[in-house]
DRENTORKOL-3810 file (N, C-alpha, C; in nm, 4 decimals):
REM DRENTORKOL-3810
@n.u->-0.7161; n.v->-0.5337; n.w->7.0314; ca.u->-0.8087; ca.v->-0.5338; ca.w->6.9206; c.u->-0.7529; c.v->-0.6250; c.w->6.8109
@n.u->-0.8596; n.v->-0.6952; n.w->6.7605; ca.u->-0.7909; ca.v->-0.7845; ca.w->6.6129; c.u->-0.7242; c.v->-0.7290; c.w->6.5442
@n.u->-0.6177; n.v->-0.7518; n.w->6.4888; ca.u->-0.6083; ca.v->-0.6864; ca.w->6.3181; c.u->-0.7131; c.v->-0.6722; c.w->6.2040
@n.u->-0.7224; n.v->-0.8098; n.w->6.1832; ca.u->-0.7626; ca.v->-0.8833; ca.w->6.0950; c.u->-0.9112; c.v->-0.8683; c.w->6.1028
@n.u->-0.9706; n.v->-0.7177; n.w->6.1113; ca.u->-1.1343; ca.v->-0.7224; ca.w->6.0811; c.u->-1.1403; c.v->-0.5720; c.w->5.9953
@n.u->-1.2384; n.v->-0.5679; n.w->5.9737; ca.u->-1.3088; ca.v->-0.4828; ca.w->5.8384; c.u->-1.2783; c.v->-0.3284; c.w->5.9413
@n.u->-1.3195; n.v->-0.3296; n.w->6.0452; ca.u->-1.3535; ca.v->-0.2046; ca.w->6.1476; c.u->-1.1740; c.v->-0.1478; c.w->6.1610
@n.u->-1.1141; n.v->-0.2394; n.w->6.1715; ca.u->-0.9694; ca.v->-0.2071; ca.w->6.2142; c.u->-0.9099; c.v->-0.1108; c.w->6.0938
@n.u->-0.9211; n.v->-0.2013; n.w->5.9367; ca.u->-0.8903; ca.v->-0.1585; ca.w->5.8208; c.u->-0.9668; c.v->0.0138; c.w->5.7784
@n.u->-1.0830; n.v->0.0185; n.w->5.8569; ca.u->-1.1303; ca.v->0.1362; ca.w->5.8493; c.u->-1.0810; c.v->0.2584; c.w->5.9211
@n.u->-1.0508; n.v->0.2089; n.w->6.0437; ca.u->-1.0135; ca.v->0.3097; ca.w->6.1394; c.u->-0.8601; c.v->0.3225; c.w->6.0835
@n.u->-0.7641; n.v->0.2660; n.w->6.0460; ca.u->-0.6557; ca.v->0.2512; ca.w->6.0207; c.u->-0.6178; c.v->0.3260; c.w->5.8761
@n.u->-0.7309; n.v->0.3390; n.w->5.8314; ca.u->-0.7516; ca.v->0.3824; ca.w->5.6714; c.u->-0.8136; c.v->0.5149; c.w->5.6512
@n.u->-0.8979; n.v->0.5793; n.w->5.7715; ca.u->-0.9163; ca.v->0.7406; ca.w->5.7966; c.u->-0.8314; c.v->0.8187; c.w->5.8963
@n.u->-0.7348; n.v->0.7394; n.w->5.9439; ca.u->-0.6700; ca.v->0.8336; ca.w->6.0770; c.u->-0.5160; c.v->0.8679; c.w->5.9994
@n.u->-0.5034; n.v->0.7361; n.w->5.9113; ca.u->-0.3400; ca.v->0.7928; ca.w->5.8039; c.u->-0.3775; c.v->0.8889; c.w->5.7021
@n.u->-0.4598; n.v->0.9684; n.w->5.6261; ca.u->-0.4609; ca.v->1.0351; ca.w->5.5720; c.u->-0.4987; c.v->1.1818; c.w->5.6442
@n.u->-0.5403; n.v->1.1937; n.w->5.7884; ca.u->-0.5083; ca.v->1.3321; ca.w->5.8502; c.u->-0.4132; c.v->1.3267; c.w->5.8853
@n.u->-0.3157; n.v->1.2131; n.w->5.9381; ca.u->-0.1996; ca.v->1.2685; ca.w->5.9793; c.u->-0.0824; c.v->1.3104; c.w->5.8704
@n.u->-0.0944; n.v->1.2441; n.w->5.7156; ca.u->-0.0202; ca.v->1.3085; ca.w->5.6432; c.u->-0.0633; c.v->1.4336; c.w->5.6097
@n.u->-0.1800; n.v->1.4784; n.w->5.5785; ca.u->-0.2576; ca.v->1.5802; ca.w->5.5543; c.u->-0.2052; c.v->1.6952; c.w->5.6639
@n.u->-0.1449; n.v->1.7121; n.w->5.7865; ca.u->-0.1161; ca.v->1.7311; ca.w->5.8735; c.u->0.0390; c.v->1.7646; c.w->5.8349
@n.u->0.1243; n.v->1.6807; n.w->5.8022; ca.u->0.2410; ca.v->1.6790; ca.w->5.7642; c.u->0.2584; c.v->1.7636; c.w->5.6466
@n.u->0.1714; n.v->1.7324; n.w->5.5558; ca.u->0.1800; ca.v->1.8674; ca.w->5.4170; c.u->0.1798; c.v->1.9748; c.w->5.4736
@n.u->0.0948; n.v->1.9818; n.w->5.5924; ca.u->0.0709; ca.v->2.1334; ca.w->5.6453; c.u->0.1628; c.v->2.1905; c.w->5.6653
@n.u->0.2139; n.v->2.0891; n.w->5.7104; ca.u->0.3639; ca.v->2.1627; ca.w->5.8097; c.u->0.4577; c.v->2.2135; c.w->5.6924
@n.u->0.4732; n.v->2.1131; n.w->5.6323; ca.u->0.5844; ca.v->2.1191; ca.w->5.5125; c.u->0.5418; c.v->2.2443; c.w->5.3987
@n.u->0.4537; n.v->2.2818; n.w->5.3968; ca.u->0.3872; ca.v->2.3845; ca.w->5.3152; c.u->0.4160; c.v->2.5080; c.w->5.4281
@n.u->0.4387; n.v->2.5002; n.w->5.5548; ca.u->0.4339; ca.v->2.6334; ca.w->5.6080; c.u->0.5630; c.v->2.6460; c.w->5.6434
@n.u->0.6389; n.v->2.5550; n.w->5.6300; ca.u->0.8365; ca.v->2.5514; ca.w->5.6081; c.u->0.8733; c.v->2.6586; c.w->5.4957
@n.u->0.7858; n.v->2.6167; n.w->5.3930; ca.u->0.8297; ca.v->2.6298; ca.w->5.2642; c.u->0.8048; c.v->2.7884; c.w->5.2683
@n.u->0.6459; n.v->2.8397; n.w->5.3178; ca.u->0.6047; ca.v->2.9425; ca.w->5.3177; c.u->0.7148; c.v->3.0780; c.w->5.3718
@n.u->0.7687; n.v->2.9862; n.w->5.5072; ca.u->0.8599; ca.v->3.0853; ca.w->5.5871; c.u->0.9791; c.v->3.1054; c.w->5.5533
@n.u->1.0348; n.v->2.9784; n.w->5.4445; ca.u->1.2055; ca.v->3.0519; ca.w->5.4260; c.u->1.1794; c.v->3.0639; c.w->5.2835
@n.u->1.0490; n.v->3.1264; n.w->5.2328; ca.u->1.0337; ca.v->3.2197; ca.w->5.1172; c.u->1.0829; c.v->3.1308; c.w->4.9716
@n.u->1.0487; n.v->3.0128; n.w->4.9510; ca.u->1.1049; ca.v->2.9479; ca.w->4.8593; c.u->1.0275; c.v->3.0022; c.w->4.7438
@n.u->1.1015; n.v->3.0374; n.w->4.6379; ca.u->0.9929; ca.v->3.0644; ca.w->4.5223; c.u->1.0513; c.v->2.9780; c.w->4.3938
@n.u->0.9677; n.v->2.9923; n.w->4.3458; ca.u->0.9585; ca.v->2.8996; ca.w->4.1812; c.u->1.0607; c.v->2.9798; c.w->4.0833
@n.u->1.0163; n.v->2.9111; n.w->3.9393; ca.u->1.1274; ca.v->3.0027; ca.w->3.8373; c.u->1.0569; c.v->3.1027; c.w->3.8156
@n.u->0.9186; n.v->3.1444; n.w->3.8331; ca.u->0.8454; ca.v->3.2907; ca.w->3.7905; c.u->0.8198; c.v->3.3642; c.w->3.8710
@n.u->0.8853; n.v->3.3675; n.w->4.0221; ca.u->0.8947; ca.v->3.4189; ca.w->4.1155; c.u->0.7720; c.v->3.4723; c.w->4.2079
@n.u->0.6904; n.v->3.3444; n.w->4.1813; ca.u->0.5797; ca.v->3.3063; ca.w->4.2694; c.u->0.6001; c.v->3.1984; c.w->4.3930
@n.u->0.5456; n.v->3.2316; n.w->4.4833; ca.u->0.6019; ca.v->3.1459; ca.w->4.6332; c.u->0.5652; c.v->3.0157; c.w->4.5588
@n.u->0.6374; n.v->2.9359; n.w->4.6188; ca.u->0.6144; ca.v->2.7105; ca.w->4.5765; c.u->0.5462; c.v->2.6618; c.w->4.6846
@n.u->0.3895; n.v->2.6374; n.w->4.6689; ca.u->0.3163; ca.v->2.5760; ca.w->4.7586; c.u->0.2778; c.v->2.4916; c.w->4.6969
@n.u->0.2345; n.v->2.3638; n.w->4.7771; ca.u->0.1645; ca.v->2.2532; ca.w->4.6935; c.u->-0.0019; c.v->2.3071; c.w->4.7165
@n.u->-0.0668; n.v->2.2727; n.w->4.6226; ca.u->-0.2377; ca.v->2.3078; ca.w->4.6567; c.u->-0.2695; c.v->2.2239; c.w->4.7086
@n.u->-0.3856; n.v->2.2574; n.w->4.7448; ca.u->-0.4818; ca.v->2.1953; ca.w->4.8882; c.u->-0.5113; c.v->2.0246; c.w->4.7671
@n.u->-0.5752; n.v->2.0733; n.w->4.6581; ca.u->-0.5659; ca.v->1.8761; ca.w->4.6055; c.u->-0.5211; c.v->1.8267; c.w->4.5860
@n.u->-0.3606; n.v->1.8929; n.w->4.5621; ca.u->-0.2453; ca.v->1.7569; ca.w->4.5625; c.u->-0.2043; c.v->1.7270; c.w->4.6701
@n.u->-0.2614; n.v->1.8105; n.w->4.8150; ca.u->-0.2072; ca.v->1.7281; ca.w->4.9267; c.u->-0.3168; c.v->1.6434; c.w->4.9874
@n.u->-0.4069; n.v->1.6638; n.w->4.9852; ca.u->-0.5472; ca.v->1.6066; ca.w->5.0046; c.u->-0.5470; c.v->1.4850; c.w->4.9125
@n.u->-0.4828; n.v->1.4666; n.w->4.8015; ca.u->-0.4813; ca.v->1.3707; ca.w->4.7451; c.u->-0.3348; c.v->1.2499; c.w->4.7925
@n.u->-0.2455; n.v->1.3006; n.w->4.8215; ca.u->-0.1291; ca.v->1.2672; ca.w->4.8298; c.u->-0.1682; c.v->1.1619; c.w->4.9954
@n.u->-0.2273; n.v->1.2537; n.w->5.0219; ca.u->-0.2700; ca.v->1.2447; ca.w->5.2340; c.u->-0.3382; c.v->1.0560; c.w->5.2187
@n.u->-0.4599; n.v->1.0626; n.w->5.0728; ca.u->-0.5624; ca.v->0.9597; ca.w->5.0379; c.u->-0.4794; c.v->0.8450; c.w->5.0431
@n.u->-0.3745; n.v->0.8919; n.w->4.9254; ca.u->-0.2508; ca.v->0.7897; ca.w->4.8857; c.u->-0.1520; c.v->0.7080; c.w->4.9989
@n.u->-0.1902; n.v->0.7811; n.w->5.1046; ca.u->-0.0860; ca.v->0.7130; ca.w->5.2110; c.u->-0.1316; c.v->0.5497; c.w->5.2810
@n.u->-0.2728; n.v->0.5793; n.w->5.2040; ca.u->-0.3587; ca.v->0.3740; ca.w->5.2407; c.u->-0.3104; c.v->0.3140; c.w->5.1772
@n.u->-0.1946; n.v->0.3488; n.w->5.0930; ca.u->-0.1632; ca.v->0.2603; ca.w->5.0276; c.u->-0.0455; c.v->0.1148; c.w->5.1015
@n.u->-0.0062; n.v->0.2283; n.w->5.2086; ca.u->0.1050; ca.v->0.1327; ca.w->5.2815; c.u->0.0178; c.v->0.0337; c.w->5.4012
@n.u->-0.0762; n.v->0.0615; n.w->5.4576; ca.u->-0.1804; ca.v->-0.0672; ca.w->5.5103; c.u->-0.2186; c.v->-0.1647; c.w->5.4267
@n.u->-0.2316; n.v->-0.1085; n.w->5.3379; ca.u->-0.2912; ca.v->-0.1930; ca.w->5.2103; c.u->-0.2044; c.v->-0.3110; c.w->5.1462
@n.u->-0.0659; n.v->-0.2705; n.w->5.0838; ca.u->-0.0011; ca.v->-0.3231; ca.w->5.0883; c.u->0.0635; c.v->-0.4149; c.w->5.2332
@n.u->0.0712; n.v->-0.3672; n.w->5.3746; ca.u->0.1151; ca.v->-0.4414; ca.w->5.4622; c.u->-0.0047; c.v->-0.5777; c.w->5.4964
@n.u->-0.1423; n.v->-0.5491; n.w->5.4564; ca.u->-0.2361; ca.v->-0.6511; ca.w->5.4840; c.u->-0.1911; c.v->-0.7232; c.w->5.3996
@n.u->-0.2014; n.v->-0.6825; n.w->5.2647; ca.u->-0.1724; ca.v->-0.7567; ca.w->5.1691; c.u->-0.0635; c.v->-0.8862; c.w->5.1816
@n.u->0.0258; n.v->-0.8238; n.w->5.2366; ca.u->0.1313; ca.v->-0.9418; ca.w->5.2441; c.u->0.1381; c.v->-1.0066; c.w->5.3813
@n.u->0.0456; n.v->-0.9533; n.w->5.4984; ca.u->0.0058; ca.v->-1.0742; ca.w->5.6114; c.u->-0.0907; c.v->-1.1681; c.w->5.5705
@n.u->-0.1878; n.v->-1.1354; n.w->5.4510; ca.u->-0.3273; ca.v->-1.2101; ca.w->5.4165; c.u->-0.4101; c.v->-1.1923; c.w->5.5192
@n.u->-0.3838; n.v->-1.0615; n.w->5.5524; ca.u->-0.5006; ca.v->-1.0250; ca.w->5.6234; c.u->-0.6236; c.v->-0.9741; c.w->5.5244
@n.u->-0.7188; n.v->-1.0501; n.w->5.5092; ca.u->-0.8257; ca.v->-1.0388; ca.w->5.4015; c.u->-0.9409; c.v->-0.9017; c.w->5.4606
@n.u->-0.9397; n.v->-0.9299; n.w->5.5580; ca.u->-1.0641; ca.v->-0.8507; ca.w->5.6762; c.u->-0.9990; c.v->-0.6742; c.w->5.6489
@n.u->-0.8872; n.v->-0.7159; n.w->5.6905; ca.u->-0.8218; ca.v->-0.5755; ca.w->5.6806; c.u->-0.8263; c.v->-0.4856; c.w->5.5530
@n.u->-0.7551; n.v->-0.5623; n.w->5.4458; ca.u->-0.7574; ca.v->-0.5650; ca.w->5.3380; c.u->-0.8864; c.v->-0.5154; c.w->5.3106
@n.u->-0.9892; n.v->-0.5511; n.w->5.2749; ca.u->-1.1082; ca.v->-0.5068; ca.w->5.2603; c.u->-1.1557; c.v->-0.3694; c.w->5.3147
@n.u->-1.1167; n.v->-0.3607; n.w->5.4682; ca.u->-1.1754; ca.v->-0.2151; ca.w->5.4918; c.u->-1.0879; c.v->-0.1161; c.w->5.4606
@n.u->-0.9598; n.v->-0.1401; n.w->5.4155; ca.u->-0.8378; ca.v->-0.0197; ca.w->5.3603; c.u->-0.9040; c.v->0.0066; c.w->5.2071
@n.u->-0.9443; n.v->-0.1033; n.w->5.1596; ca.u->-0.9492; ca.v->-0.0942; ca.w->5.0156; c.u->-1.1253; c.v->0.0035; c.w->5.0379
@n.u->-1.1836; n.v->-0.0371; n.w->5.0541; ca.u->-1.3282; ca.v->0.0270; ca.w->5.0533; c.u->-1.2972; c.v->0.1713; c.w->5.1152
@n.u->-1.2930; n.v->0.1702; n.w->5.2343; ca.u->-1.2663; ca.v->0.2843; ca.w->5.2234; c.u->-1.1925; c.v->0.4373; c.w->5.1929
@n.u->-1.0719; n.v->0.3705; n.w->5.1141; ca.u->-0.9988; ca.v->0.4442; ca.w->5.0398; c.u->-1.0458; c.v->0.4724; c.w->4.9205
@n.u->-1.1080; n.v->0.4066; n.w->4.8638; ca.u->-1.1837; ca.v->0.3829; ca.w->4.7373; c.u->-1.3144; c.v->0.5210; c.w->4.7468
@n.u->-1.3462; n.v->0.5070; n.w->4.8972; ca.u->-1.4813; ca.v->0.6226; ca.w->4.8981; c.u->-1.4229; c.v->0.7522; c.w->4.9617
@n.u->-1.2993; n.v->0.7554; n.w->5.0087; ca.u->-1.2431; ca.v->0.8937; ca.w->5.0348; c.u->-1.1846; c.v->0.9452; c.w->4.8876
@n.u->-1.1384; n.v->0.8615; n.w->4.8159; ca.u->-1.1116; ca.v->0.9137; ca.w->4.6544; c.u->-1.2256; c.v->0.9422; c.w->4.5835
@n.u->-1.3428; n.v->0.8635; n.w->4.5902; ca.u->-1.4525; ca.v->0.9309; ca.w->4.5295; c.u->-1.5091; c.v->1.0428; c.w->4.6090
@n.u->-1.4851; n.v->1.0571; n.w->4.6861; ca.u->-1.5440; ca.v->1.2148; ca.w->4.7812; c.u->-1.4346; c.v->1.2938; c.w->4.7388
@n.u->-1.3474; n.v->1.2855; n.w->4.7125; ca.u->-1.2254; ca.v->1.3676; ca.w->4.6599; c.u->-1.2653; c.v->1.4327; c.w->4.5280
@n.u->-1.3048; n.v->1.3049; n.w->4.4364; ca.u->-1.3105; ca.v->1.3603; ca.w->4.2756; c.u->-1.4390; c.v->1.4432; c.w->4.2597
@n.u->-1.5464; n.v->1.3976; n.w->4.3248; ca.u->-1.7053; ca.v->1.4895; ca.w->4.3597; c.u->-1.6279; c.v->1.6009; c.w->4.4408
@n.u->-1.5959; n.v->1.6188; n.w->4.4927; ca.u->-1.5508; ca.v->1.7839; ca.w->4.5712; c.u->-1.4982; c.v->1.8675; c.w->4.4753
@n.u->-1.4213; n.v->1.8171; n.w->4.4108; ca.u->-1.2796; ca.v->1.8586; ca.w->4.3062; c.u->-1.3821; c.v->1.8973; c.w->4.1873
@n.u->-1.4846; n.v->1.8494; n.w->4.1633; ca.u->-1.5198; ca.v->1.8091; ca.w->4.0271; c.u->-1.4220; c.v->1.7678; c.w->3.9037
@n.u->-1.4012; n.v->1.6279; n.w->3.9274; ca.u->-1.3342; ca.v->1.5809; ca.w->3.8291; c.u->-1.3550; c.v->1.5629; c.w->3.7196
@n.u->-1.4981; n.v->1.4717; n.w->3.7615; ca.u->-1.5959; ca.v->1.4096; ca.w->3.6721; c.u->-1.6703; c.v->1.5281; c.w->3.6063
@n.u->-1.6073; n.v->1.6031; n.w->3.4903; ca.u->-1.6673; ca.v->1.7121; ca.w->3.4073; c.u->-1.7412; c.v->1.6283; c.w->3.3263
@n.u->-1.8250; n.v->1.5960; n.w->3.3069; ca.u->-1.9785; ca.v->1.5436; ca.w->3.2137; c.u->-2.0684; c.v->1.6098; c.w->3.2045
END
């Protein structure tokens, strides 16, 4: 398959944020089992939108790697569609309080 097309940058740009999303999981159910707690002696979990957000953030390393092949094609579908998994993020979340 090309690199260097819009379809690649897409597929490449929804399959890295389940697999970190995936990885929080894990790391959140580490945390869960050897009982780590905070200073107010509430268990230390990360919430579901800072990992859901964190998971979004991981296009950032395609993004940057197109970036510096000049892969433009690519580039484009990392950027767009990261751009519309963050706005489905902030509409879920309700960010946008107006």
């Amino acid at each position: 398959m090309e690199k260097n097309t819009i379809g690649f940058g897409v597929i490449i740009s929804l399959i890295l944020p389940v697999i970190g999303f995936v990885i929080w999981l894990g790391i959140n159910y580490i945390l869960y089992l050897s009982d780590v707690t905070d200073r107010f002696g509430g268990l230390f979990q990360f919430s579901e939108k800072t990992r859901i957000l964190t998971a979004i953030c991981l296009n950032l390393i395609p993004f940057h790697h197109s970036k510096n092949k000049r892969w433009d094609y690519m580039l484009r579908g990392v950027g767009i569609t990261t751009l519309g998994l963050l706005f489905c993020w902030a509409l879920y979340y309700d960010v946008f309080n107006f």
